[in-house]
Structures are given as structure tokens and as C-alpha cells.
C-alpha positions in Angstrom: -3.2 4.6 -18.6 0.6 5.7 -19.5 1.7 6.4 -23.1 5.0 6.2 -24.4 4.6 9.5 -26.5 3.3 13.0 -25.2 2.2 15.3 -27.5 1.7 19.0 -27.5 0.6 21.5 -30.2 -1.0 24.8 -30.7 -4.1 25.2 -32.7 -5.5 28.7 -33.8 -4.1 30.1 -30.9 -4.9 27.4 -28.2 -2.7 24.9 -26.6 -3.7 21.1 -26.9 -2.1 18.6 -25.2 -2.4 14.4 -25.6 -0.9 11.1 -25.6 -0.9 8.3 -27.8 1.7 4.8 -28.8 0.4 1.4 -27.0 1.3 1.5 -23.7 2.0 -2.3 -23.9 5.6 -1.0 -25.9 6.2 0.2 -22.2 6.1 -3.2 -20.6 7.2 -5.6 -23.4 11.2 -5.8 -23.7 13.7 -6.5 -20.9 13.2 -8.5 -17.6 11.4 -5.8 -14.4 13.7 -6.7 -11.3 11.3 -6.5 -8.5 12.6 -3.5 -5.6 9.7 -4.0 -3.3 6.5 -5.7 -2.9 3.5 -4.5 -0.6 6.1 -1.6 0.5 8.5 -3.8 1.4 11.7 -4.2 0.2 12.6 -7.5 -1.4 15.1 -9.6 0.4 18.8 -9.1 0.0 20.1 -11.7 -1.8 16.6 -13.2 -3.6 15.6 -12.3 -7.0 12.3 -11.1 -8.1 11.9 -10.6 -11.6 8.5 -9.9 -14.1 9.2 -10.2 -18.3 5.6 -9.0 -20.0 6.1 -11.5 -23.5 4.5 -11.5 -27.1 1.1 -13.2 -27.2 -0.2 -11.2 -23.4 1.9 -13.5 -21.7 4.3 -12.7 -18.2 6.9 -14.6 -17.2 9.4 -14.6 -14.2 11.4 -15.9 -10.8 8.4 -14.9 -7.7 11.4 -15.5 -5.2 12.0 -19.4 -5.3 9.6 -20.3 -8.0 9.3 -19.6 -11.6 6.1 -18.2 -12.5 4.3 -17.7 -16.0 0.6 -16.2 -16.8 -1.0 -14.3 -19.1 -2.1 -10.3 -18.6 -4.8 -8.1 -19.7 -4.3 -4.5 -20.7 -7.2 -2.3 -21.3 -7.7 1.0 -21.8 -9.1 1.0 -17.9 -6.1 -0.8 -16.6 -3.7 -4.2 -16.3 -5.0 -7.4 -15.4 -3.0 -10.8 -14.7 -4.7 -14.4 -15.0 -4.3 -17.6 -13.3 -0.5 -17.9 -12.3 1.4 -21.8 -13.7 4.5 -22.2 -11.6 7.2 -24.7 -10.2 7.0 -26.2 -7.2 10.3 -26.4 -5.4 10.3 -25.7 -1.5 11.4 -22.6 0.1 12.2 -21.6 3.4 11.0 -18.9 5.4 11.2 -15.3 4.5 11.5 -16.1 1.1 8.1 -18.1 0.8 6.0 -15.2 2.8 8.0 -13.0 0.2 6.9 -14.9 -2.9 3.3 -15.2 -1.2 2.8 -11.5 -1.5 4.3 -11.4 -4.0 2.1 -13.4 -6.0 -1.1 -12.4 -4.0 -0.3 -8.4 -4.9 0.1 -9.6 -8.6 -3.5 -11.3 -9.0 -4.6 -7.9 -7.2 -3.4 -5.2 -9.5 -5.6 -3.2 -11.6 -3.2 -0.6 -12.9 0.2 0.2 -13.5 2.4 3.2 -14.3 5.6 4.4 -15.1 7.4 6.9 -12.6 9.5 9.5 -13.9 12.2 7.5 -12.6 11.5 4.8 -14.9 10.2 2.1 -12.5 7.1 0.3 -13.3 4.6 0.7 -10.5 2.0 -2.2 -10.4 -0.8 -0.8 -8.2 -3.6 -3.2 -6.7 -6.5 -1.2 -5.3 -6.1 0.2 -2.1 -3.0 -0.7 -0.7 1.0 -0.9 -1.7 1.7 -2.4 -4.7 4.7 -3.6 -6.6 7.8 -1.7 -7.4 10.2 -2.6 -10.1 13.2 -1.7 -12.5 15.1 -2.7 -15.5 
């Protein structure tokens, strides 16, 4: 599980390291533009977007669709619920795109922060999603 703060000190002559903050300070805050989902990048033009709210709630644009949920976050990992969303029509790529999208959501079990800054959302075993403020 990422931290916000690293720590470091020395202790009778022995280096300790550790972390600590609530990791949910690293998701709350400004809108995650989706770069790529399932190792793919998104397509040009659409917008993928993931806001992690007060109360354990997520909210966003899955490519067509608005989306909204709620999320778990333990100290084993990160957790989304049942997904609420609109139901406008959408035309191919973007509705395989938002498919995945979704589907790769449900799946994740963990995230992290690169050193880059992008939040990596990773379900088990396979590519997850990529994203950026």
C-alpha cells in the first residue's frame, strides 16, 4: 500500500526506515485522466476520467457514459463496488473502450503511485489502468 510520507531515521546507531499518512490523501483531490486501459492507449479524442470523493465514493466519464461507485481501501489493497451510470449509446471503439474500461475497474485489487506521479490501478494478473492529473 503507498504512503504519502517516507520516513527515515537513525536509532542507536541503526538505520530505520517507514511510511505512514493515509494513502487515501493520494487519491482524493483532482479529477485522474485515464492514459491507458488493459495496456492500451485510450482513444484520441475520448475522455476517460476517475475523481476518488469524500464519503468512499468515485466518480467519472468511462468514455461515453458517466459513471459513479463507491471504493474500498484497505490496508491489503483498493476495492470498487457496483458501478450507477447513464445510459446514452455509443458507437464502436468507444463502447469496447468503455467496456474495458469498466470491466478492469471492478477487477482491481491494488493501486500505486509511480514515481512519475501516475496512479496505476492494478487488477490481478493482467494490465491494468493507467492515469494522470
Amino acid at each position: 500500500m503507498p504512503h504519502p510520507y517516507r520516513v527515515r531515521y537513525d536509532l542507536n546507531g541503526v538505520m530505520h526506515t517507514g511510511c505512514g499518512g493515509d494513502p487515501k490523501s493520494l487519491l482524493t483531490g483532482k479529477e485522474w485522466r485515464v492514459e491507458s486501459i488493459g495496456g492500451q492507449p485510450v482513444i484520441a479524442g475520448s475522455k476517460v476520467t476517475i475523481q476518488f470523493l469524500e464519503g468512499d465514493r468515485v466518480a467519472g466519464n468511462a468514455s461515453c457514459n458517466r459513471f459513479m461507485g463507491d471504493y474500498r481501501l484497505t490496508g491489503e489493497g483498493l476495492s470498487f463496488g457496483r458501478m450507477a451510470g447513464s445510459m446514452m449509446a455509443c458507437e464502436e471503439p468507444l463502447s469496447a473502450q468503455e467496456a474495458r474500461f469498466l470491466k478492469l475497474l471492478q477487477e482491481t485489487v491494488l493501486f500505486e503511485i509511480d514515481p512519475y506521479g501516475r496512479l496505476l490501478l492494478h487488477p490481478n494478473h493482467r494490465q491494468g489502468i493507467t492515469a494522470r492529473r
